[in-house]
Each structure stands twice: as structure tokens, then as C-alpha cells.
C-alpha positions in Angstrom: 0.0 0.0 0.0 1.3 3.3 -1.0 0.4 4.8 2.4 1.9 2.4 4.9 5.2 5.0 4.7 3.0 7.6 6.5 1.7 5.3 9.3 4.0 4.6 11.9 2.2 6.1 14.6 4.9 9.2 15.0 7.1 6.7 16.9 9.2 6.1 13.7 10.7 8.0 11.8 9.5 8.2 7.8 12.0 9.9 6.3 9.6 12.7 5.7 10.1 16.3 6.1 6.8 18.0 8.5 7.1 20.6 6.6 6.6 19.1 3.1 3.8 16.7 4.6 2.3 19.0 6.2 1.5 21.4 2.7 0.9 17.6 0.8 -2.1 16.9 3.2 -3.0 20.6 2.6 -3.2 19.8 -1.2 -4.9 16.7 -0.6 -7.5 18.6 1.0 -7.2 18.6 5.2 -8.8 21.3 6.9 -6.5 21.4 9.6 -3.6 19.9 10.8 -3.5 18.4 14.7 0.6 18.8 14.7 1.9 16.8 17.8 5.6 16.9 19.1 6.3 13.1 19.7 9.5 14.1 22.0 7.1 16.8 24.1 4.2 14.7 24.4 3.3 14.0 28.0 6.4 15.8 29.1 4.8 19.4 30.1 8.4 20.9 29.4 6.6 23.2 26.8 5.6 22.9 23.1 8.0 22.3 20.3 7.7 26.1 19.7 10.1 26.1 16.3 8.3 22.6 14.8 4.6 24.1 15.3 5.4 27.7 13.4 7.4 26.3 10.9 4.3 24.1 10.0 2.0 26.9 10.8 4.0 29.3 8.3 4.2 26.9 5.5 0.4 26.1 5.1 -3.0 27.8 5.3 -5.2 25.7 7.3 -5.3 25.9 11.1 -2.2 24.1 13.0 -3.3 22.6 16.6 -0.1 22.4 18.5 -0.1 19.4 21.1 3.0 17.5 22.9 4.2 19.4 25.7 2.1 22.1 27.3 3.1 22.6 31.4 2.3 25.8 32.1 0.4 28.8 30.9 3.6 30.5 29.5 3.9 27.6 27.3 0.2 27.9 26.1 0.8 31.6 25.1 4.1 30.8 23.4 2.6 28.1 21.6 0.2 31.2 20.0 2.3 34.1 20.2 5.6 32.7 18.7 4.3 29.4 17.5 1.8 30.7 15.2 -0.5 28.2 16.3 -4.4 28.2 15.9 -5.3 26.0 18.9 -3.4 24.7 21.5 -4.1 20.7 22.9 -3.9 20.6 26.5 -4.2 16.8 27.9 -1.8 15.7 31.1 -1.7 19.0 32.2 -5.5 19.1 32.7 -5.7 15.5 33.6 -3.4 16.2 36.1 -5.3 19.1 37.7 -2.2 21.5 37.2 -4.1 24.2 36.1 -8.2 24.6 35.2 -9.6 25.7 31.8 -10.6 28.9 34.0 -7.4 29.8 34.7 -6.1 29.2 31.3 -8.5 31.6 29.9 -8.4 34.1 32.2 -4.9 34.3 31.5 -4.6 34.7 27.4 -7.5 37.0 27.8 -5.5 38.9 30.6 -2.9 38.6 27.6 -4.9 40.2 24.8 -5.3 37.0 22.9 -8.5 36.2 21.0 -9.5 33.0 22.3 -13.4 31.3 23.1 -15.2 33.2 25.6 -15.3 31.6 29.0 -17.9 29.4 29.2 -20.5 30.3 32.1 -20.2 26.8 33.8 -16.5 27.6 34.2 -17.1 30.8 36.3 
């Protein structure tokens, strides 16, 4: 199967450039690109700032950045100098580190456009 290069679950490593595969699934028609740092992931030592707004430059479809959030500066780095369009925030939720509340508060208190807060979150 012509595909089974691109499916190695992200543990291995295709010999593909992110950046070229990441403006192929553009042309092939994605509307947006969840872009996860394998090395970050579960880690909470921030986002792979330089991989997310390299993709994020090189295509015009919203980039989700995910692998590696631990704190809110990473979150707002991920937007601000990431380029990202969306931020994925797992273990450090999970792990009660911080609320969605507090997240929000804080990019708002930052001037970023972002979902308003929810009501149930107040």
C-alpha cells in the first residue's frame, strides 16, 4: 500500500520532512492539521515552539499544537511565537495542574482572541 510509509504512529521516523507533509495533506485537501511533538508529548516541558510555526507558516489551514504544554507561558508561546491556531492541553489538565478557567483568564488577561469563557467555568 502506497500509504503504509506515513503510518508509523509518529514513533518512527518516515524519512519525511513536516514541513513538506504537512503542505501535501493541505493539497490533498485537510482542513486542519492536529501537529503533535512526539519528543514533548506527556512531558509538560513546553511545546516544540520552532516545529509548530514552521508548519503553521508553511500552510494555510489551522495548526493545533499538542506534545508538551506545562504551564500557561507555554500555552501563550505556543500562539504568540508558535503561530498556532489551537493549543491541545491533555496531562496538564488531567493532572489538575491548572483549570480551563485559569487558562483563559490568563490569554484574555494577555490580549489574545481565544473562546469566551464558558458560564459553567465561572
Amino acid at each position: 500500500n502506497e500509504w503504509d510509509v506515513y503510518i508509523k504512529g509518529g514513533r518512527e521516523n518516515t524519512g519525511l520532512d513536516v514541513v513538506n507533509w504537512a503542505k501535501k495533506v493541505e493539497e490533498l485537501g485537510a482542513g486542519e492539521i492536529l501537529l503533535t511533538s512526539m519528543d514533548g508529548d506527556g512531558t509538560q516541558n513546553g511545546y516544540d515552539i520552532l516545529l509548530t510555526e514552521s508548519v503553521a507558516n508553511a500552510v494555510n489551514i489551522p495548526v493545533i499544537a499538542s506534545g508538551g504544554a506545562g504551564c500557561l507561558d507555554d500555552i501563550y508561546n505556543v500562539f504568540t511565537e508558535g503561530k498556532a491556531s489551537a493549543a491541545l492541553l491533555a496531562s496538564l489538565l488531567h493532572d489538575e495542574k491548572l483549570t480551563l478557567k485559569e487558562i483563559k483568564q490568563f490569554l484574555l488577561e494577555k490580549r489574545l482572541q481565544i473562546r469566551p469563557i464558558e458560564q459553567e467555568l465561572l
